[in-house]
Backbone bond lengths (Angstrom), bond angles and torsions (degrees), N, CA, C in turn:
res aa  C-N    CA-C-N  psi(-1)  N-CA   C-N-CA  omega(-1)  CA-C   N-CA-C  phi
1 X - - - 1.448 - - 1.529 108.23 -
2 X 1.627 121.99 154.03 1.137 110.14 -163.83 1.535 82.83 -132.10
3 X 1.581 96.66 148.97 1.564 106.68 167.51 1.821 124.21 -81.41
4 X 0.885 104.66 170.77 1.381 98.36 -156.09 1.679 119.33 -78.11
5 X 1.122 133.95 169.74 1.407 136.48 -152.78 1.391 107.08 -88.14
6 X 1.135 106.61 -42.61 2.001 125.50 -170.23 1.359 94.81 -57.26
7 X 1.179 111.13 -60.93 1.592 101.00 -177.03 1.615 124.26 -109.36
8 X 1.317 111.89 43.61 1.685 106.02 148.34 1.058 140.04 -2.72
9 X 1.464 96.86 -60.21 1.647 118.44 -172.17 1.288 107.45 -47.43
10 X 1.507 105.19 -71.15 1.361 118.76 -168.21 1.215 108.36 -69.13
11 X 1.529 136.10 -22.67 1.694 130.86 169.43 1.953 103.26 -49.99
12 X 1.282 93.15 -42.58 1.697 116.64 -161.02 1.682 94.62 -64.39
13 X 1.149 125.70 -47.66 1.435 130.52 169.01 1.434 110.60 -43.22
14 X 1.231 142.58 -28.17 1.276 144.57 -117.84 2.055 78.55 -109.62
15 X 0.981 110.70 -31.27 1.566 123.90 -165.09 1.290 111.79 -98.88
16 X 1.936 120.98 15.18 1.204 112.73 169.13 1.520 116.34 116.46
17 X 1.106 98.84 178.75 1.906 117.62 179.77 1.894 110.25 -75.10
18 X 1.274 119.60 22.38 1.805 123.12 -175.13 1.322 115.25 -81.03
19 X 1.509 110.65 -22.43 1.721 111.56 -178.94 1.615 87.34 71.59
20 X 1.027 153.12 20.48 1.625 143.04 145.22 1.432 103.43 -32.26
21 X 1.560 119.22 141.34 1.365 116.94 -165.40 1.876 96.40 -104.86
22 X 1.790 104.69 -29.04 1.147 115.93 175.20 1.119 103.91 -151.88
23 X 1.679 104.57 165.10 1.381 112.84 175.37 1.714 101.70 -165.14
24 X 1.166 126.60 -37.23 1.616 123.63 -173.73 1.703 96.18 -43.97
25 X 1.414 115.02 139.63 1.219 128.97 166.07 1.219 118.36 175.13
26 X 1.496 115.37 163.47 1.423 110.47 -168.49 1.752 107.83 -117.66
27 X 1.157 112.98 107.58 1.714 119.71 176.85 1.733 96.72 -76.43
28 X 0.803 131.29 35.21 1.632 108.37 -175.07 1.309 140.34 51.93
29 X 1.222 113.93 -150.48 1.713 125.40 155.49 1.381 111.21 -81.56
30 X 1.430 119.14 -5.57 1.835 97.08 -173.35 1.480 114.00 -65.17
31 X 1.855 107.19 127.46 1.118 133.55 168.93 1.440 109.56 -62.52
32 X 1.647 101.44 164.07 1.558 102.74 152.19 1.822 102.23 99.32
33 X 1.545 90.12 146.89 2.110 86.93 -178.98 1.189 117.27 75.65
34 X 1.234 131.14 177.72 1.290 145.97 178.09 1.972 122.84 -54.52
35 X 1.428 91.68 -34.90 1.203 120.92 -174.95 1.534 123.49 -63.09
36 X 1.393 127.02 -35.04 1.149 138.36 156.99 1.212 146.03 -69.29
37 X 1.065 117.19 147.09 1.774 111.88 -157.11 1.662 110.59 -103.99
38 X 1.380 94.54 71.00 2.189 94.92 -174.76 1.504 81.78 -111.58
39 X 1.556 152.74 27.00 1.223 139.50 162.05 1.991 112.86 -46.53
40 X 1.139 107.61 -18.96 1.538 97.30 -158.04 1.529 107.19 -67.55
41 X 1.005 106.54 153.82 1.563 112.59 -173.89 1.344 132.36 67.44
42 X 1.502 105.44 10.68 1.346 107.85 -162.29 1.361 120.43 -93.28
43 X 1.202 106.47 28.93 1.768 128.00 -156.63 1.683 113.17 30.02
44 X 1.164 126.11 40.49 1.617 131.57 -153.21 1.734 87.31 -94.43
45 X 0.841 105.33 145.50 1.703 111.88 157.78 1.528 103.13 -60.61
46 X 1.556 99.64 125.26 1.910 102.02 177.98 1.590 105.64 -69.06
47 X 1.444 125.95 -17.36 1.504 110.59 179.87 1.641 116.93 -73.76
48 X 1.631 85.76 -33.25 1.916 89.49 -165.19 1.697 101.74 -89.83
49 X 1.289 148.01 137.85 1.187 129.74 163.62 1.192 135.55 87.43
50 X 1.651 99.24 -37.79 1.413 103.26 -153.07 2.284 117.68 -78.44
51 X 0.916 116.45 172.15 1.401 117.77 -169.36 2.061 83.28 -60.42
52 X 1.260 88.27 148.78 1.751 92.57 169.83 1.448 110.82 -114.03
53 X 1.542 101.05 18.40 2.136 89.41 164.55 1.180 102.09 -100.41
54 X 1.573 125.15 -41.66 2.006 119.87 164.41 0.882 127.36 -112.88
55 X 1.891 119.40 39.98 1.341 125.57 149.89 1.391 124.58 -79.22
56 X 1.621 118.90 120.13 1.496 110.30 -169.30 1.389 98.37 -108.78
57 X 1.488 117.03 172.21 1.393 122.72 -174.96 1.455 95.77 -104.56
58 X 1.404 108.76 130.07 1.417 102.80 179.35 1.337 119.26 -64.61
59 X 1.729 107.86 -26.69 1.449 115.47 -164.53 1.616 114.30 -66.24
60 X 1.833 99.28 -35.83 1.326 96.43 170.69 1.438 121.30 -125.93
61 X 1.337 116.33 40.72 1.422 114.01 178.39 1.402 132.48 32.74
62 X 1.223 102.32 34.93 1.454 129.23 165.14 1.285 130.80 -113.66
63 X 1.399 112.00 156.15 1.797 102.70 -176.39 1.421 102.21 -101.22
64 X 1.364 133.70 117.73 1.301 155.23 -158.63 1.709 111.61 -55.04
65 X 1.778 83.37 -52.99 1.705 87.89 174.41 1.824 125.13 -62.55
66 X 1.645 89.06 -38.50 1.827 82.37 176.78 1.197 113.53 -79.73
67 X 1.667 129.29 1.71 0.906 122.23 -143.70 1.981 86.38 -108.45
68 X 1.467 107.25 -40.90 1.346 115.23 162.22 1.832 123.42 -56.31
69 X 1.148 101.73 -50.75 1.540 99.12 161.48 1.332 125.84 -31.91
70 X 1.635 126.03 -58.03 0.903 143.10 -177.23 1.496 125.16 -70.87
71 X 1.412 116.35 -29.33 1.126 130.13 -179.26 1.774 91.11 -86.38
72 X 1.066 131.29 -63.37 2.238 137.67 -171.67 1.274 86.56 -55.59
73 X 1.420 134.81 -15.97 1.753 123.48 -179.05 1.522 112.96 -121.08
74 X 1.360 107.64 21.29 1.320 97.80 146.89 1.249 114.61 -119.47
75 X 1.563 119.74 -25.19 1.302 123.27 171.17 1.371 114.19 -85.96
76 X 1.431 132.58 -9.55 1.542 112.90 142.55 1.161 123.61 -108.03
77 X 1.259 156.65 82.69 1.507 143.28 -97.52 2.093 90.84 -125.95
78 X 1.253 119.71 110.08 1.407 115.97 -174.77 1.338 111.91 87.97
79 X 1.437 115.19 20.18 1.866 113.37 165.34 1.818 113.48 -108.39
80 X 1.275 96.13 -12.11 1.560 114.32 -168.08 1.813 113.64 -108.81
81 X 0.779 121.63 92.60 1.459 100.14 -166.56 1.727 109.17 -81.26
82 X 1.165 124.27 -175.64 1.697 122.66 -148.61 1.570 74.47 -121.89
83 X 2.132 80.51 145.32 1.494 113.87 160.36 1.957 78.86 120.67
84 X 1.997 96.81 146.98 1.505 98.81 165.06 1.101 124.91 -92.06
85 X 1.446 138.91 46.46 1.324 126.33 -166.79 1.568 94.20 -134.30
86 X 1.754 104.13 25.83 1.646 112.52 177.14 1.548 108.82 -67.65
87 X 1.222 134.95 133.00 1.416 152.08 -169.63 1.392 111.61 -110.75
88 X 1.680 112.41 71.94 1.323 99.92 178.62 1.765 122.69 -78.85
89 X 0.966 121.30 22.04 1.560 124.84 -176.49 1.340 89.75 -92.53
90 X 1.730 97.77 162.81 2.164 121.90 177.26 1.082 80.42 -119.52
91 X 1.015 151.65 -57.42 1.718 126.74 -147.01 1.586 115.89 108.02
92 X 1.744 109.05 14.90 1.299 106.21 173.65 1.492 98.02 -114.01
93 X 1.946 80.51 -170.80 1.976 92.57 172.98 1.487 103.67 -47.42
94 X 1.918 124.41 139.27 0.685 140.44 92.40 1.576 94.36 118.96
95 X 1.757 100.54 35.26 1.554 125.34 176.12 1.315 111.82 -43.68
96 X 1.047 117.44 -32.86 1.768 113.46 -164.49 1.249 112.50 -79.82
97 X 0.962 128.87 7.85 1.735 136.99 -142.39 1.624 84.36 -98.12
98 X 1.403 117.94 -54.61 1.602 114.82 -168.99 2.234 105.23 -66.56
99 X 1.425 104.57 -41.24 1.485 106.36 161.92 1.590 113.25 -31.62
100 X 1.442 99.99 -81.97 1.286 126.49 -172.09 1.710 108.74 -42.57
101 X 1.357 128.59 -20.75 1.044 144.99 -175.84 1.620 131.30 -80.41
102 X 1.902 80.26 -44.80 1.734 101.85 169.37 1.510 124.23 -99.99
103 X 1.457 100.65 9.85 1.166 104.15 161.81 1.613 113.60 -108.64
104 X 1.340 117.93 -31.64 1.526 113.14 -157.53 1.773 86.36 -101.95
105 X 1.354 120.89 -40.92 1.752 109.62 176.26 1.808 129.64 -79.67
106 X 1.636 88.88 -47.94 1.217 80.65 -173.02 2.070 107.87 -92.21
107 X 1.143 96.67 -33.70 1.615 97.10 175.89 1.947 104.58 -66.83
108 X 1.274 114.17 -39.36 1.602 101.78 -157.37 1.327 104.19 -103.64
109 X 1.548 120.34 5.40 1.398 125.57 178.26 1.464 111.85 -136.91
110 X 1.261 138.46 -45.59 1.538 132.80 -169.37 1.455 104.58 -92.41
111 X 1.518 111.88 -9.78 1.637 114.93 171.52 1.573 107.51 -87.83
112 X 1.298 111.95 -22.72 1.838 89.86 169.85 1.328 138.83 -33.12
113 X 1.412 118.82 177.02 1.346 120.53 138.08 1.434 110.40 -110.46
114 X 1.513 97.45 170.15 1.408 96.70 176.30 1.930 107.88 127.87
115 X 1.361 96.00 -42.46 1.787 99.45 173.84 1.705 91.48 -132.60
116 X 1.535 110.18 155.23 1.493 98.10 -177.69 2.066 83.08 -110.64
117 X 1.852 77.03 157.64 1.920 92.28 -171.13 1.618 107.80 -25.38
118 X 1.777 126.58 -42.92 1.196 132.51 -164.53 1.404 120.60 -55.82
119 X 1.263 107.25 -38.62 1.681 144.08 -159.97 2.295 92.11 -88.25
120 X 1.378 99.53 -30.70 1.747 92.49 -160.76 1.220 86.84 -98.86
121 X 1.705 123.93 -33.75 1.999 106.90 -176.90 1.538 93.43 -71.44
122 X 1.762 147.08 -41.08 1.389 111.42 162.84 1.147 136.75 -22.48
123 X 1.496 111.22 -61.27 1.799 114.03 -165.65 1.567 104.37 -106.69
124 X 1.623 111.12 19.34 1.576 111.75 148.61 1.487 113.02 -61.82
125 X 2.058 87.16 -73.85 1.443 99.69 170.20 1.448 140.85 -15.61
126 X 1.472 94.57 -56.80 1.421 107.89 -168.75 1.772 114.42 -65.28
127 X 1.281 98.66 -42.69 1.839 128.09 171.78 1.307 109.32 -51.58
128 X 1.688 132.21 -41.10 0.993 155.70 -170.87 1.380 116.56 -85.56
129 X 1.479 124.95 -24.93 1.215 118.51 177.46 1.685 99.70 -114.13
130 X 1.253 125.94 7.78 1.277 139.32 -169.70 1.561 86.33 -85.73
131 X 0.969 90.88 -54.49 1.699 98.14 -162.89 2.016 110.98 -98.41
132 X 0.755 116.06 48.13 0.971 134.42 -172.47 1.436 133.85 32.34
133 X 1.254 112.98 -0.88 1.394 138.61 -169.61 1.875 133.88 -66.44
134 X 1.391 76.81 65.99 1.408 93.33 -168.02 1.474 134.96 -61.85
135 X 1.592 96.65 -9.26 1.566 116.72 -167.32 1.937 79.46 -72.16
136 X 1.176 110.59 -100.98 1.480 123.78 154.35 0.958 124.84 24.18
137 X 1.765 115.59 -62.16 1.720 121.22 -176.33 1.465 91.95 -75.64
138 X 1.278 145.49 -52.59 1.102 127.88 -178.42 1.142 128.68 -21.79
139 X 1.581 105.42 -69.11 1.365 127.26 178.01 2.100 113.31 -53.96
140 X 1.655 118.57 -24.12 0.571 133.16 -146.98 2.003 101.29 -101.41
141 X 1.558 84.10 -46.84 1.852 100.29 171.41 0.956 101.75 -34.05
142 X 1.771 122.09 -61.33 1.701 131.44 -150.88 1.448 94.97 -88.00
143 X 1.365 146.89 -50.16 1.395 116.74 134.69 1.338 163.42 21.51
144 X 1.585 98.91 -61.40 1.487 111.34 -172.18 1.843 85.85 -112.96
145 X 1.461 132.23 13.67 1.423 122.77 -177.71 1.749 81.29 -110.16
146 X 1.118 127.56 -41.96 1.679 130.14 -170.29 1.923 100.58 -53.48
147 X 1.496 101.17 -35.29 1.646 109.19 -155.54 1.680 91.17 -108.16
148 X 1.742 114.79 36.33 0.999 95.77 176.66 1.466 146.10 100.16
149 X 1.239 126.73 -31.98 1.084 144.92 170.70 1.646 123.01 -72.65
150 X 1.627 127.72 145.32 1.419 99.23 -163.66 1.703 87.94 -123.66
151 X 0.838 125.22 -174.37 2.100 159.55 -150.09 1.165 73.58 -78.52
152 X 1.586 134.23 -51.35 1.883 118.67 -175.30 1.072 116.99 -42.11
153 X 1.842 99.98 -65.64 1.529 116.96 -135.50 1.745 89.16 -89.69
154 X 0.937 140.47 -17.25 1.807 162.25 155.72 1.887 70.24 -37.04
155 X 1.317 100.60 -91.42 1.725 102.60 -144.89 1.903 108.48 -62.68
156 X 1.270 112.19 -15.89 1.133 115.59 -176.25 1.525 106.88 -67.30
157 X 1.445 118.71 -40.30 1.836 147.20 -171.07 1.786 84.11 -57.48
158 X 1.016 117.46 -54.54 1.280 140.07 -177.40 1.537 115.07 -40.17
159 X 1.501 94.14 -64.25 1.634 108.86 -171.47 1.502 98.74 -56.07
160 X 1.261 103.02 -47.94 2.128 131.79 -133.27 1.697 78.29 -70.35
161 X 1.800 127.24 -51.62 1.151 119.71 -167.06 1.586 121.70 -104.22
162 X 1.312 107.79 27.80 1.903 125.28 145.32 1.310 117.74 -60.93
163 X 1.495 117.15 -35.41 1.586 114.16 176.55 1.683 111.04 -83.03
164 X 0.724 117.47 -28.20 1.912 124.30 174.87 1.371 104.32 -95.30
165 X 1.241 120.81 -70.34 1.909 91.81 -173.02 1.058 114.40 -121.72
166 X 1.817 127.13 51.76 1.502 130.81 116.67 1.739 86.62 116.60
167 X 1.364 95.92 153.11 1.656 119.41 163.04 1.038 118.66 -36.58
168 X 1.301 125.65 -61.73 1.280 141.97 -171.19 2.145 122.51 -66.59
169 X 1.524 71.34 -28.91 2.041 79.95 172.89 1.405 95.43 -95.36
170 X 1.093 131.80 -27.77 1.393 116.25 179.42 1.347 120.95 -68.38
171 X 1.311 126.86 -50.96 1.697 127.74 166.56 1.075 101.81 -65.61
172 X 1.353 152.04 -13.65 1.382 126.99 159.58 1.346 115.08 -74.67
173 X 1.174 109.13 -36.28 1.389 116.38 175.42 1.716 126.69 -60.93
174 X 1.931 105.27 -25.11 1.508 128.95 179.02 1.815 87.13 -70.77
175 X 1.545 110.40 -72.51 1.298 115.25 -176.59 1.436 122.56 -28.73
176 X 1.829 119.28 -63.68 1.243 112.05 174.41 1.718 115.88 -73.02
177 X 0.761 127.14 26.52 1.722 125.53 -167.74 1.430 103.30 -120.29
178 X 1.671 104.07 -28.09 1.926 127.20 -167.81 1.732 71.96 -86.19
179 X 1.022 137.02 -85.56 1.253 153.00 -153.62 1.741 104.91 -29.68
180 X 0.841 106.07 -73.47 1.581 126.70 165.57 1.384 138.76 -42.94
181 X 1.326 91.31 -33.82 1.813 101.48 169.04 1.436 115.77 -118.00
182 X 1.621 106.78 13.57 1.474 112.07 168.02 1.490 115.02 -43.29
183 X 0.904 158.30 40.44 1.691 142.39 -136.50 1.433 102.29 -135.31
């Protein structure tokens, strides 16, 4: 199943800090290469390598990938459509990157406990305009408004991180944040 077209972007986020403009797509069944998911059984450590549809985390006895699904579909709510046999790869260079993303970010980090979603789009944010990564905060603004957060406390994240990572990341950071919640 493929996620939907309108929002690319934000599927493309799902795989990290790359500025990828897209990436959701469906390669099919083609076997073979790096690209395919025959990991099961392969006694592999599920962190290093392993297939990310039945790699579980030992730490939390969960399967990472459904566990990421669930977490990118509540915080983008109607970009993901339901059932696991979603195919976020296109079929170009360096497909796995959005995989690799929903398993190690959103499955092995925004599925914790420990901070609730509201508390992690803060110190996304903040990480995100630190580092200049504006493709990201976009995707991330509408995010931290899903988990709660309002047009203030967005611009306040803003203000609060002008003194740590500089003038210049901060109005980019106003710019992509204005950009994003234009709606």
């Amino acid at each position: 199943m493929r996620a939907m077209d309108a929002e690319e972007p934000i599927a493309a986020e799902a795989g990290g800090a790359d500025g990828m403009e897209s990436a959701p797509g469906s390669v099919g069944g083609e076997g073979g290469g790096q690209g395919c998911r025959s990991g099961a059984g392969s006694g592999a450590d599920p962190q290093v390598g392993a297939d990310p549809q039945v790699g579980a985390d030992p730490r939390a006895g969960t399967d990472l990938r459904a566990a990421g699904l669930k977490a990118m579909r509540e915080a983008l709510p109607g970009v993901f459509p339901e059932g696991d046999d979603l195919d976020l790869r296109d079929g170009r260079l360096g497909e796995e990157l959005v995989e690799i993303g929903l398993t190690s970010v959103w499955g092995a980090l925004w599925a914790r406990e420990g901070l609730s979603s509201r508390d992690r789009s803060l110190v996304t944010l903040g990480i995100l305009i630190a580092l200049g990564a504006e493709t990201e905060l976009r995707t991330h603004a509408r995010i931290a408004r899903t988990n709660g957060l309002t047009e203030d406390e967005i611009a306040e994240v803003i203000y609060h991180a002008t003194g740590y990572a500089g003038f210049p990341a901060a109005t980019a950071a106003r710019n992509a944040a204005r950009e994003a919640l234009a709606d």
